[in-house]
C-alpha positions in Angstrom: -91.0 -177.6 -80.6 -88.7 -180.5 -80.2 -90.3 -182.5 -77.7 -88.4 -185.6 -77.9 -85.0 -183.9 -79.2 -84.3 -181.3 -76.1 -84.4 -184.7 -73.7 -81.2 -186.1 -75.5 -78.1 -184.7 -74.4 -76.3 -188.0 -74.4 -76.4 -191.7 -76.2 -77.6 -192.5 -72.5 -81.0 -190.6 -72.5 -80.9 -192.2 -76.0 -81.5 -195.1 -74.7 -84.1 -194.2 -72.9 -86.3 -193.9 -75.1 -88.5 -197.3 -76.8 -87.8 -197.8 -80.7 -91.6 -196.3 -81.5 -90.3 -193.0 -80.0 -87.1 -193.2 -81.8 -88.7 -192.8 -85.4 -90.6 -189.3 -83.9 -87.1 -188.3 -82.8 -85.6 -188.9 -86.5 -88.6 -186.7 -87.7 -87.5 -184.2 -84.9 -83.6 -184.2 -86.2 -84.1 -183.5 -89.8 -86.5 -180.5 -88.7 -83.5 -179.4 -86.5 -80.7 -180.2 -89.5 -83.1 -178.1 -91.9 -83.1 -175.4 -89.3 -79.7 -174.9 -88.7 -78.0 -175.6 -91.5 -80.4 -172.7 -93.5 -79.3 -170.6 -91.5 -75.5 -171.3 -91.0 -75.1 -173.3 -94.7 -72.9 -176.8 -94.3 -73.3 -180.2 -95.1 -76.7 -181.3 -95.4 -78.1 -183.9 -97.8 -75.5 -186.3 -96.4 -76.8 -185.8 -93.0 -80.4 -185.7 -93.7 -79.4 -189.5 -95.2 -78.2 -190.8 -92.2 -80.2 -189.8 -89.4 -81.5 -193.8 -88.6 -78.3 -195.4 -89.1 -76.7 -192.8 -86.7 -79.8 -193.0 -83.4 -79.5 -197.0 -84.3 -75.9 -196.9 -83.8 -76.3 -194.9 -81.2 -78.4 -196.8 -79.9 -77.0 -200.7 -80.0 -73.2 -199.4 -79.2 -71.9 -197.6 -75.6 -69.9 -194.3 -76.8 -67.6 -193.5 -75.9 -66.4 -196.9 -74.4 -67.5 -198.2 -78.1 -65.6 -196.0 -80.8 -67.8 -194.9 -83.7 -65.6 -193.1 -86.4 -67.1 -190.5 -88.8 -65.1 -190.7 -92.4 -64.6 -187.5 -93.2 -67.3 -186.2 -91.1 -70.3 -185.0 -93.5 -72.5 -187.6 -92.0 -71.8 -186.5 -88.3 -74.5 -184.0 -87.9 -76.9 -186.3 -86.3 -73.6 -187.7 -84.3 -72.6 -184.0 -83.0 -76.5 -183.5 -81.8 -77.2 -186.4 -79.7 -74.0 -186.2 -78.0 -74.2 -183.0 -75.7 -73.7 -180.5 -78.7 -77.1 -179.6 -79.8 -77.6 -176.0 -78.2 -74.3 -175.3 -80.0 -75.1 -176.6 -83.0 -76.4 -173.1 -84.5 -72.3 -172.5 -84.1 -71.1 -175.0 -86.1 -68.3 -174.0 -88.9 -68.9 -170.5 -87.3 -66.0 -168.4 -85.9 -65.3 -169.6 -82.3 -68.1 -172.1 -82.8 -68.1 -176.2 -83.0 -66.5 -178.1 -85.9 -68.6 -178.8 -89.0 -66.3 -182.3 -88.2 -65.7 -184.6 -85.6 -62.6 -183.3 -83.8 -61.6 -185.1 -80.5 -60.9 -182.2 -78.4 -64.6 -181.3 -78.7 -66.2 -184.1 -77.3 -65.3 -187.5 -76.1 -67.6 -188.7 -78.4 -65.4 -188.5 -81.3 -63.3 -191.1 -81.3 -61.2 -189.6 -84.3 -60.7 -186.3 -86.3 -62.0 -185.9 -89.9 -61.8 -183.4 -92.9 -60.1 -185.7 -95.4 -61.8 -188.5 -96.6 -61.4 -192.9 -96.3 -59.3 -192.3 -93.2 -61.9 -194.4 -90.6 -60.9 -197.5 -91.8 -57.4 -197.1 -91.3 -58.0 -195.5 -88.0 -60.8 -198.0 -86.3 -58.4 -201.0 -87.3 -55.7 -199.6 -85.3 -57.7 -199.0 -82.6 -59.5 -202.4 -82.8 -56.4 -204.2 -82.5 -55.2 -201.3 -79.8 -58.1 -203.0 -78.0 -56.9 -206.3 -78.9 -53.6 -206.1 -76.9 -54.9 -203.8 -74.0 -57.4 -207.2 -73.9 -60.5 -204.8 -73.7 -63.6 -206.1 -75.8 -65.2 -202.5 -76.6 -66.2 -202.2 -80.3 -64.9 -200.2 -82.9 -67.8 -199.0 -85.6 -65.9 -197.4 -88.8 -68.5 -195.1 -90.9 -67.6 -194.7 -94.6 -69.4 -193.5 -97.5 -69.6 -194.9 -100.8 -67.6 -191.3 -102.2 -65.0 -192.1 -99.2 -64.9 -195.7 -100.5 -62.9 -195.0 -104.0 -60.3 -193.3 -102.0 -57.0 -196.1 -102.1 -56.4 -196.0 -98.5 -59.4 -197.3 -97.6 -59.2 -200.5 -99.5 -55.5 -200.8 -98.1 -57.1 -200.6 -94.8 -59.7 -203.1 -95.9 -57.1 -205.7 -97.1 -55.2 -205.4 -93.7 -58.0 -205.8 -91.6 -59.2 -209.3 -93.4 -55.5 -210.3 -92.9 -55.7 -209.4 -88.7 -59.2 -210.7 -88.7 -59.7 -208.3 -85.7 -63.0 -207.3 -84.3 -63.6 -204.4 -86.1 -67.8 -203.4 -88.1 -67.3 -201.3 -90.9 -71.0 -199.5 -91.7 -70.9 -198.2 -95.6 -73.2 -195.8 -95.8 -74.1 -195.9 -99.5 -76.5 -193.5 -101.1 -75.4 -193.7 -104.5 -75.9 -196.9 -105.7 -79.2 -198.8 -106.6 -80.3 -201.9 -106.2 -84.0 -203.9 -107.3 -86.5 -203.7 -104.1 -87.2 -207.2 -104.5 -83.5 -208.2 -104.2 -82.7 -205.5 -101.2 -85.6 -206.7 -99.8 -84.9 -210.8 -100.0 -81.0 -209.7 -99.4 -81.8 -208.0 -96.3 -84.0 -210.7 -95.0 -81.3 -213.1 -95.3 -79.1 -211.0 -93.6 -81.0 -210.7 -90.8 -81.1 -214.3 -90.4 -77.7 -215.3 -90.8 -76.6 -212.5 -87.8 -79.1 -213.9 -86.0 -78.3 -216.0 -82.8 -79.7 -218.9 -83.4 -78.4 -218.9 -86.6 -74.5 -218.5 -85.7 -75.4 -221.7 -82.7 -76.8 -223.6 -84.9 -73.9 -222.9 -87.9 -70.9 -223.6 -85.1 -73.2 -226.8 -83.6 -72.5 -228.3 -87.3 -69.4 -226.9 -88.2 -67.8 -229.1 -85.2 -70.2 -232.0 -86.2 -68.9 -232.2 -89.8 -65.3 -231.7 -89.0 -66.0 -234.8 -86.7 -67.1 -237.4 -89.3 -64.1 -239.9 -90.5 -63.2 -239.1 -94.1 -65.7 -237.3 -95.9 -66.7 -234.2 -92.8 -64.2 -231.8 -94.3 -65.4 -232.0 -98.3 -69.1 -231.7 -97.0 -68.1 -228.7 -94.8 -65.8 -226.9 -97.5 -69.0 -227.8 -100.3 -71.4 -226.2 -97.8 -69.8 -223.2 -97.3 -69.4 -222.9 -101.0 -73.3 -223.3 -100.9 -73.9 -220.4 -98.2 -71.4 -217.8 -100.2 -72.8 -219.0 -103.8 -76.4 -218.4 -102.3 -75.0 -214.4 -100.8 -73.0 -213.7 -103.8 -76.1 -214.3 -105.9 -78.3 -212.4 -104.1 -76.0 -209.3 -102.5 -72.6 -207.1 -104.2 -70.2 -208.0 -101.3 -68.3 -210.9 -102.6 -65.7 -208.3 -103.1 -65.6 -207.3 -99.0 -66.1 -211.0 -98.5 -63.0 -212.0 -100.8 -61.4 -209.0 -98.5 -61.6 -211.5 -95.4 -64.7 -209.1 -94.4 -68.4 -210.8 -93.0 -70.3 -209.2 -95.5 -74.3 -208.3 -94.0 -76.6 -206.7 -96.5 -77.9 -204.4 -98.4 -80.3 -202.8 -95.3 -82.5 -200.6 -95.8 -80.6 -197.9 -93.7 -84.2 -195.9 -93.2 -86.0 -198.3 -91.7 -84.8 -198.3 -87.7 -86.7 -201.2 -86.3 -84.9 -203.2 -89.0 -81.2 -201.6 -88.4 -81.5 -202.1 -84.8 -81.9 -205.5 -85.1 -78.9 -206.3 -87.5 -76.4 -203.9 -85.5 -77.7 -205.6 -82.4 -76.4 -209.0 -84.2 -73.5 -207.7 -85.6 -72.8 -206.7 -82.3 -72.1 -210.4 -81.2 -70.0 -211.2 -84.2 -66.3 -211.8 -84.3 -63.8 -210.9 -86.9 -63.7 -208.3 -89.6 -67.9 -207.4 -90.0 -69.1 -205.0 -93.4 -72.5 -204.1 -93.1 -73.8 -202.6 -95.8 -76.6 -199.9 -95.3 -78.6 -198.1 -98.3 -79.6 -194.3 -97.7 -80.6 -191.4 -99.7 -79.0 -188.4 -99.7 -81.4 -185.3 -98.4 -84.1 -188.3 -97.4 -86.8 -186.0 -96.0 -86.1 -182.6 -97.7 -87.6 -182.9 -101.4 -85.4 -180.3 -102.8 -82.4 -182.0 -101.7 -83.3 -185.2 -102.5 -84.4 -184.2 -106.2 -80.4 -182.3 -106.4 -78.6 -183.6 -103.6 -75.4 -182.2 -105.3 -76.8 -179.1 -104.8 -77.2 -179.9 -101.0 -73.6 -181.3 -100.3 -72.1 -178.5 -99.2 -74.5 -175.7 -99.2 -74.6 -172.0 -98.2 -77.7 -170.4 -96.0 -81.0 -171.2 -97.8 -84.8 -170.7 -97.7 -86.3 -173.8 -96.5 -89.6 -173.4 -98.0 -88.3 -173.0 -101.4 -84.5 -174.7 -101.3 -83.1 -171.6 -103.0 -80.0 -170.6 -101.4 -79.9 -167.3 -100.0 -77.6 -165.2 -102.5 -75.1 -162.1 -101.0 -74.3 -159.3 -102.5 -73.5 -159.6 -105.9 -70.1 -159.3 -107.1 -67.4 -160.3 -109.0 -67.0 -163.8 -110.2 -65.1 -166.1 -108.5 -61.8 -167.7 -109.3 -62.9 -170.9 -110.0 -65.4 -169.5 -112.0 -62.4 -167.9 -114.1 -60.3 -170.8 -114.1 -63.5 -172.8 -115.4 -64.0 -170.5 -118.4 -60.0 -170.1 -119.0 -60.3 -174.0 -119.4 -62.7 -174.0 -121.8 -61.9 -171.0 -123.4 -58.0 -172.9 -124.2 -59.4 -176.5 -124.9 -61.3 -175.4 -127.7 -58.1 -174.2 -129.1 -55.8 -176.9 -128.3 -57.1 -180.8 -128.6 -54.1 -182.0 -126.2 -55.4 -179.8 -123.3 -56.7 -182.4 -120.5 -58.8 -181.6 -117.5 -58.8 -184.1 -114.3 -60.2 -183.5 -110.7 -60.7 -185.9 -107.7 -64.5 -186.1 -107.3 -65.2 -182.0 -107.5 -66.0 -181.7 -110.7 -68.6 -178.8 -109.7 -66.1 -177.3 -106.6 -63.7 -176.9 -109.2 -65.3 -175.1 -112.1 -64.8 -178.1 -114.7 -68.3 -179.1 -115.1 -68.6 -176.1 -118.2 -65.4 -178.4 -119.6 -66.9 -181.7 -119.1 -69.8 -181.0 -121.0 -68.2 -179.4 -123.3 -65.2 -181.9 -124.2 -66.7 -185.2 -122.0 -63.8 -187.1 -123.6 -61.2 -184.7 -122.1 -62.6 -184.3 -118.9 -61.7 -187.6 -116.1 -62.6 -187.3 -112.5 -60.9 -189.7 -110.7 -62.9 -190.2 -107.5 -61.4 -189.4 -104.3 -57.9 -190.5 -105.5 -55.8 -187.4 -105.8 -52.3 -189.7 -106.0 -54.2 -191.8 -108.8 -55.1 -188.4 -110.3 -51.8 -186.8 -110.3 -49.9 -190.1 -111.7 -52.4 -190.5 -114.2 -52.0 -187.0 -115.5 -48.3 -187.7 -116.0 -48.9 -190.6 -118.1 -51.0 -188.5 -119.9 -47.5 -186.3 -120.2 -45.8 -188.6 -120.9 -48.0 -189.1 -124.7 -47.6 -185.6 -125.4 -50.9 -184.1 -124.0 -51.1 -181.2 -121.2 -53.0 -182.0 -118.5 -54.7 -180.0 -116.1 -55.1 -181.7 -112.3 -57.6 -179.3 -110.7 -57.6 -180.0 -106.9 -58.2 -178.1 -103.9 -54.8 -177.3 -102.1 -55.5 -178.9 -98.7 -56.3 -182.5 -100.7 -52.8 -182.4 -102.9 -51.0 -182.5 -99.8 -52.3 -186.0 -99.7 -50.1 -187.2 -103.2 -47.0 -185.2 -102.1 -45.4 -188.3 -103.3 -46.6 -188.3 -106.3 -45.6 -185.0 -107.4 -41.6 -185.9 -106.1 -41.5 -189.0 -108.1 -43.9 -189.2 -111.1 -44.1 -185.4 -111.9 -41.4 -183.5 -111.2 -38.2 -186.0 -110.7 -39.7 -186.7 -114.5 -39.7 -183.3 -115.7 -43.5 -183.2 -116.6 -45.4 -180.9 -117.9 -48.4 -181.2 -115.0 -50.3 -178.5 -114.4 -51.5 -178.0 -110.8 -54.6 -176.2 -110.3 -54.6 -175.5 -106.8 -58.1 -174.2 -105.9 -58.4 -172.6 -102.2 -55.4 -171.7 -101.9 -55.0 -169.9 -98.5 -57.9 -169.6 -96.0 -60.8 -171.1 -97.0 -63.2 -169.9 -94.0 -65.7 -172.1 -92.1 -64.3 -175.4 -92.9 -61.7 -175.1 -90.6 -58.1 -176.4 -90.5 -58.4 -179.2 -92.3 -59.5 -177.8 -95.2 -57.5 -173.9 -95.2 -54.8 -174.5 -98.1 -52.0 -172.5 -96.2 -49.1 -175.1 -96.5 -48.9 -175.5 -100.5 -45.9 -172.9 -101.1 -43.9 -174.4 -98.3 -44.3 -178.1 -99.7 -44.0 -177.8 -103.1 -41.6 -175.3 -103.5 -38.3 -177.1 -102.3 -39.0 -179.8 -104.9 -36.4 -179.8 -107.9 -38.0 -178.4 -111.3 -41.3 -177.0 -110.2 -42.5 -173.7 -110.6 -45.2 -172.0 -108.0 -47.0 -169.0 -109.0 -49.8 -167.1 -108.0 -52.0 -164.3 -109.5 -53.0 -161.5 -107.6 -56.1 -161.0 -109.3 -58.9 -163.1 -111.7 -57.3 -161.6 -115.0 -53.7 -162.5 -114.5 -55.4 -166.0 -113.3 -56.0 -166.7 -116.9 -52.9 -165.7 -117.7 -50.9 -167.7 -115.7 -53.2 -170.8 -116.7 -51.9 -170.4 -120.4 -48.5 -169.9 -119.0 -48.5 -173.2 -116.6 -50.5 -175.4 -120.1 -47.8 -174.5 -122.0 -44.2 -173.9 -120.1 -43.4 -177.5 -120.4 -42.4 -177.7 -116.8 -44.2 -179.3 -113.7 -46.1 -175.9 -112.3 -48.0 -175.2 -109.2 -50.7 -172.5 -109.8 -52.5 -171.7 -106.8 -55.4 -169.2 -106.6 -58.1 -168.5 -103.6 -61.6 -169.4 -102.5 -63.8 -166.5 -103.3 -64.6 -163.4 -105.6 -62.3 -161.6 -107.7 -61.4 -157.9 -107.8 -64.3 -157.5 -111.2 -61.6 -156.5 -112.7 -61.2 -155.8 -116.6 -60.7 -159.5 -118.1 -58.2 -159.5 -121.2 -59.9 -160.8 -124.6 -56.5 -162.2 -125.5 -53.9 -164.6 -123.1 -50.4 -163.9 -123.1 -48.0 -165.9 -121.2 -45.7 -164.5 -118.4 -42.6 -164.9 -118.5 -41.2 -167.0 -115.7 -40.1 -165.7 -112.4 -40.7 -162.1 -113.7 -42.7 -160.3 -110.9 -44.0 -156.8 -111.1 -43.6 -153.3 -109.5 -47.3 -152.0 -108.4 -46.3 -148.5 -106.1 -42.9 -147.1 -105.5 -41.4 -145.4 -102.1 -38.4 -145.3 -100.4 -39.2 -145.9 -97.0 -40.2 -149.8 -97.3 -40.4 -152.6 -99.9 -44.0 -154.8 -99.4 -43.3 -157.8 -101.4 -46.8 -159.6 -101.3 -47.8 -163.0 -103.1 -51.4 -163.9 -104.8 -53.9 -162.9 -102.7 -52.3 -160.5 -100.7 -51.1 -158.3 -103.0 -54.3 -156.2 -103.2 -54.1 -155.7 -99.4 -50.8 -154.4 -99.3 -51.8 -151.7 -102.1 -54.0 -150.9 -100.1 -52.0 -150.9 -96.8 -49.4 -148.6 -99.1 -52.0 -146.2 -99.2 -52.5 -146.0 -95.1 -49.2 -146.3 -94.4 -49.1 -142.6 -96.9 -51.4 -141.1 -94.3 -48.4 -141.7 -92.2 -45.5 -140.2 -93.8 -44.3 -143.8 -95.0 -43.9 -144.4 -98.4 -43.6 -148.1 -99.6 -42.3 -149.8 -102.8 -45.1 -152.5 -103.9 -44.6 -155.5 -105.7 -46.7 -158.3 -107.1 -44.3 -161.2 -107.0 -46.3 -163.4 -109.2 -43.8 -166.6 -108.1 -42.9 -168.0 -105.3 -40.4 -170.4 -107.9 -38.4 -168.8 -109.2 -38.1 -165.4 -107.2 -37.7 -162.1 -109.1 -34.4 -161.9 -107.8 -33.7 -158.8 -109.7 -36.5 -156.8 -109.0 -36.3 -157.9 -104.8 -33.4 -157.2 -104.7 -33.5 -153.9 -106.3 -36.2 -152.6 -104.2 -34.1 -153.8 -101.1 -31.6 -152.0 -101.8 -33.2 -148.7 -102.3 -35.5 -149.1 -99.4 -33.3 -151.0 -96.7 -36.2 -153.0 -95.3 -38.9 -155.5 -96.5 -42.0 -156.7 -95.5 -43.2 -160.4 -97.2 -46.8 -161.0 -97.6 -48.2 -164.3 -98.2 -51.6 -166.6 -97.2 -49.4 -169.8 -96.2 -47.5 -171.1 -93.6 -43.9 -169.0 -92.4 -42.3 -171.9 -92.1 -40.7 -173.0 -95.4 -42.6 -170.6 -97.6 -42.7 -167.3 -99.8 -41.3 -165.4 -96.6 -38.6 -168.1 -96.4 -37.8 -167.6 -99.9 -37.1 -164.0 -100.2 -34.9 -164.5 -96.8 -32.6 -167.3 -98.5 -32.8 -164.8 -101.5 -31.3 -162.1 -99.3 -29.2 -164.3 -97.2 -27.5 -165.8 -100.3 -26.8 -162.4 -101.9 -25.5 -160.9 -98.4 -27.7 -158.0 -98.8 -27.9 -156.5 -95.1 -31.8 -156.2 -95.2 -34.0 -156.1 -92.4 -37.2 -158.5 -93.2 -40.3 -159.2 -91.3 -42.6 -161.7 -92.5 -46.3 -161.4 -92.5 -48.2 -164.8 -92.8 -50.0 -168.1 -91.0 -48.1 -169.0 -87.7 -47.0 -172.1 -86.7 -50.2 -172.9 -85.3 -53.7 -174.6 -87.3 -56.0 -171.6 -87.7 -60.0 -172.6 -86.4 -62.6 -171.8 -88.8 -64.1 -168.2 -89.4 -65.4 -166.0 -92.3 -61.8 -165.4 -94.8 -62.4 -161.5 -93.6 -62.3 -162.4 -89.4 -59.3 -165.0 -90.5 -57.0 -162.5 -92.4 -58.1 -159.6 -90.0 -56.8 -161.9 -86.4 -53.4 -162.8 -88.7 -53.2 -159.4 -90.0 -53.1 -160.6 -93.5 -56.0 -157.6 -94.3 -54.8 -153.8 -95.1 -55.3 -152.2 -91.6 -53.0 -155.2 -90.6 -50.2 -155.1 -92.9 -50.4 -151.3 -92.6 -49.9 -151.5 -88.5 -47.3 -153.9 -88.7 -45.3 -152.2 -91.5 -45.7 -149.1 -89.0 -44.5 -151.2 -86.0 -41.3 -152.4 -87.9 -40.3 -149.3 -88.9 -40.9 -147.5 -85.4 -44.2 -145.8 -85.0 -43.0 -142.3 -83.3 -40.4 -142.0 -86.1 -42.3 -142.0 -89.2 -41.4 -138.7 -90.9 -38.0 -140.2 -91.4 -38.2 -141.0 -95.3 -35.1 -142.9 -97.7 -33.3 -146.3 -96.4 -32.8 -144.4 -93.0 -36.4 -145.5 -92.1 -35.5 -149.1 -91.3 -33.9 -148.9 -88.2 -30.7 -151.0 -88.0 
């Protein structure tokens, strides 16, 4: 079926090949991507884009000597399956499978690990000038999309690496902007000459004639290259790289492989700082993905013929679903409510608000520190705004939150969407370290809701406590349970007793709460009876209510879907600690260890975050053979 695609098992037998077979190879690829990635969902319009810019890459650079750097690592597909990892590409993003991102302990192919975006800049300049000092002249290829591109640290990265002027190509895949044929066309022609070899002779042949002639060589040289940047700045959009200290090449037509081989085989030779600049469409080759490539970014299994993903079981709605509505449902009340997000408008159930109240609604790009100062500005005039981000992404504007929300007392509200283990994306991307960073900081709260209805709740609660709070909520379904008509704020730090029972407190957080109702009920079948309670927030603890149940029980058990170290666990033990209580605790959570990607079921069932777990290690704690003992007694001392 794949004639040309089951030779290639490295860039070598790559290489192999002559550029006419390379274009039925392509073909080949995006039949594989289609097949795959139906089945096992992922990224895929992104990858379907860059199929000839990654075989030319591929094919004009030596990996792994050469380092080519994925940003982020949605266009890596093509990367992953011409370097060894096709026959386990049907794993990827599945448990015990291969990344859906480049990860260096996979292959030594991938020069650097991904997941967050606009790193690859940042990460090929240190390696170019790595290179520099070990006096080795392999070349470092950065990768970077036009999305990755509005993220700050890239442009940092950008402005250092004019300043080294090492040898270092940055390729920006872009995909989303649009230029006239005619002027692509011409630009690209040009490019190809100027990268040409005769070209850069001939240009250093008179640069050292004209900085020869008495008097006048140095105005005529300086005028002339006035002339040759006037003449690209017309004609192509990278005076900006070029003001960056960057030798800009392009636009290329980045689907068109004869063409990009010869321009990465010039760039090759080039010295300095080199941007090349390579158009692509998202989903190229897949018509429903090119007609709705958002649709296509990240996608679930789907029906090739007919593009429609392949729905489960129906259920309950999701939380960002909730959140989404609760948005809405508030704004339309309240003109001071804003709603900001960093390039996820969809992920993040805004898009209902954006159309809805387009002049309330900002997404930022992929800027979550821009995002999260510019909501306190917005604070700062009197309006409540809402930053909607997924939980793994604010840990990259912790700073922010210190100094421009909370050291200003502002009334931010952090949406923090997958919260917790996310599933097949892996550990870049589970949200299991939020309650440990963010609740240490002076004047914020952290809460949780244990199911979709108190979600809404606590959203009214955060919009209008006047305080910096952290409200943080899963990936996935609800419970379907009974949604209130009317929102009611909770009163802060005021948890919630779900089951009462003498022989153990559970104290569970957010999304665990359910499961340990559930593990009360087991643990019945036992002979142990269990106190239950919904904490509701991590900041402040119920102290009163913890500590009341300690007391009559002897022994607790935390719950919680982040890291041990530092967070909900660590909370009720300083609780206890600082009261002198005597209580015997065991914490249930993530270990000190990044959890590998897996459906949210495998992942809480290996952690024993699901009911059978909590159940067995409640049972454990309290001495399996000795379960009929009932009152404080049961915790053994």
């Amino acid at each position: 079926m794949y004639t040309l695609l089951n030779t290639i098992n490295s860039p070598a037998d790559l290489k192999k090949l002559k550029q006419d077979k390379l274009l039925i190879l392509a073909d080949e690829i995006r039949e594989f991507l289609l097949e795959t990635v139906s089945k096992t969902g992922g990224h895929l319009a992104s990858n379907l884009g860059c199929v000839e810019l990654t075989l030319a890459l591929h094919y004009c650079f030596n990996s792994p000597d050469d380092s080519i750097i994925w940003d982020v690592g949605h266009q890596a597909y093509t990367h992953k399956i011409i370097t060894g990892r096709r026959d386990k590409f049907i794993t990827q993003r599945q448990y015990h499978g291969i990344s859906g991102f480049p990860k260096r302990s996979e292959s030594m192919h991938d020069a650097f690990g991904a997941g967050h975006s606009s790193t690859s800049i940042s990460a090929g300049l240190g390696m170019a000038v790595a290179h520099g000092l070990k006096e080795e002249a392999s070349k470092v290829i950065a990768v970077i999309g036009d999305g990755s591109l509005t993220g700050g640290i890239a442009f940092e990265a950008l402005n250092q690496a004019g300043h080294l002027h090492k040898n270092l190509i940055v390729v920006l895949n872009d995909n989303e902007m649009s230029i006239s044929k005619n002027v692509g066309a011409l630009s690209t022609f040009i490019s190809r000459k100027l990268t040409g070899s005769y070209y850069r002779g001939l240009k250093k042949e008179m640069q050292g004639l004209l900085k020869n002639i008495p008097a006048i060589g140095g105005n005529i040289l300086h005028f002339a290259r006035k002339a040759e940047n006037s003449l690209k700045g017309f004609l192509t959009p990278g005076t900006l790289f070029e003001a960056l200290g960057f030798e800009y090449i392009g636009p290329v037509q980045g689907h068109d492989l004869p063409q990009l081989i010869e321009i990465m085989q010039n760039v090759r030779a080039l010295e300095g700082p080199v941007l090349v600049h390579v158009m692509t469409t998202k989903g190229k080759g897949y018509q429903p993905a090119e007609k709705t490539p958002d649709k296509f970014h990240g996608v679930g299994p789907f029906d090739v013929k007919t593009g429609k993903v392949i729905a489960g079981k129906p259920g309950a709605q999701s939380y960002t679903g909730i959140f989404g509505e609760t948005m809405v449902k508030l704004a339309a009340e309240d003109k001071k409510i804003i709603a900001i997000t960093a390039a996820m408008p969809d992920g993040t159930g805004l898009t209902p608000f954006a159309k809805a109240y387009p002049d309330r609604f900002f997404d930022v790009g992929i800027a979550e520190q821009h995002a999260l100062t510019f909501a306190a500005g917005m604070a700062t005039e009197g309006f409540r705004p809402v930053a909607a981000i997924y939980s793994t992404f604010v840990q990259r504007a912790y700073d922010q939150v210190f100094h421009d929300i909370c050291l200003q007392k502002l009334p931010v509200t952090l949406a923090l969407d997958r919260a917790g283990l996310v599933g097949d994306d892996g550990p870049t991307h589970h949200g299991v370290f939020d309650l440990s960073y963010l609740r240490h900081l002076p004047e914020m709260t952290v809460m949780a809701p244990k199911d979709e209805n108190e979600l809404q709740h606590m959203l009214k609660t955060a919009i209008y406590s006047d305080r910096p709070i952290a409200l943080r909520y899963p990936r996935g379904a609800g419970y379907g349970v009974a949604m209130d008509e009317s929102l009611q704020a909770i009163p802060i730090g005021v948890g919630e007793q779900l089951a009462e029972g003498g022989d153990l407190t559970l104290v569970a957080i957010g999304s665990t709460v359910y499961p340990a109702m559930e593990a009360a009920e087991l643990l019945k079948e036992k002979g142990i009876r269990a106190t239950v309670i919904n904490a509701r927030f991590v900041k402040p603890l119920d102290r009163n209510l913890i500590l009341a149940a300690a007391g009559r029980t002897g022994c607790i058990i935390t719950v919680e879907e982040n890291a041990m170290q530092g967070g909900f666990g660590s909370a009720v033990l300083e609780l206890l600690a600082d009261e002198a209580a005597g209580i015997r605790v065991k914490r249930i959570g993530v270990p000190d260890r990044y959890i590998e990607q897996g459906s949210q079921a495998q992942l809480r069932q290996d952690l024993r975050l699901d009911a059978a777990g909590i159940a067995q290690t409640a049972a454990e704690f309290l001495g399996k053979n000795d379960s009929s003992r009932t009152g404080p007694g049961a915790c053994r001392t």
